[in-house]
N, C-alpha and C positions, 0 to 999 in steps of 0.2 A: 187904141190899145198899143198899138206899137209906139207911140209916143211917149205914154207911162212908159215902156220898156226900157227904151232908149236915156230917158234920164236917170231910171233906176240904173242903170250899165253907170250912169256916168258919175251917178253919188256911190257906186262901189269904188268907181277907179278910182275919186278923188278923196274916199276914205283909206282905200289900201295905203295910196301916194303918202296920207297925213300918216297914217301908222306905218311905215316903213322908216319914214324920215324919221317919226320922235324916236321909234326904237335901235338906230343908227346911232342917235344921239345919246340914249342911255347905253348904249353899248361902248361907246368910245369913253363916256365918262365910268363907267365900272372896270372898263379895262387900262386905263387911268388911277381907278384908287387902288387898285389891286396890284398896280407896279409901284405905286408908292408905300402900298403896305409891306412889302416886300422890303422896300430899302431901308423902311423902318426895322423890319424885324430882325436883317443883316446888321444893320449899325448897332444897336441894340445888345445885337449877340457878340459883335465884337468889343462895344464897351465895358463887357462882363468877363469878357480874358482879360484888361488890366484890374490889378489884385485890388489897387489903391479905391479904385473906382467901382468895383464890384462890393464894397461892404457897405459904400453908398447906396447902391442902386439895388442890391438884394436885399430885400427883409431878412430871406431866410438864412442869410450866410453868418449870423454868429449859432444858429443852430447845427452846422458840422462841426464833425469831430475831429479828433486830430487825423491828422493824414497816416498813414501805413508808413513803417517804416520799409527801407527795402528786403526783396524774396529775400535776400543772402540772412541777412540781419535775421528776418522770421525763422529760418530753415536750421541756422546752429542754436538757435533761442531753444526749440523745440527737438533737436538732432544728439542736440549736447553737444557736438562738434566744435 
């Protein structure tokens, strides 16, 4: 009986040992895609502040409208001023 025991002990340790390591390994690779996705979504967002390049990369950008002109402009439009 203690013999069963002893190797049951020893097919837990040698199970933990395998799931520790594969789960080290899927750790390192999702903390991995998750810095890459990141540099992705930085670049990305900075290729959409150039104007020329964002009518490109946006679908939705012939759908805005004209831009506001400025408060001043609004403010005597509306003031009479």
């Amino acid at each position: 009986m203690a013999q069963k025991d002893i190797k049951d002990f020893s097919q837990e340790q040698e199970y933990e040992s395998l799931f520790l390591s594969f789960s080290n390994k899927v750790h390192k690779i999702l903390i991995k895609l998750l810095i890459a996705l990141l540099v992705g979504l930085f670049l990305c967002q900075s290729l959409l502040r150039i104007p020329s390049l964002r009518k490109v990369l946006s679908s939705a950008e012939h759908y805005e409208g004209k831009p506001l002109p400025p408060l001043q402009e609004l403010l005597e439009k509306f003031t009479g001023n």
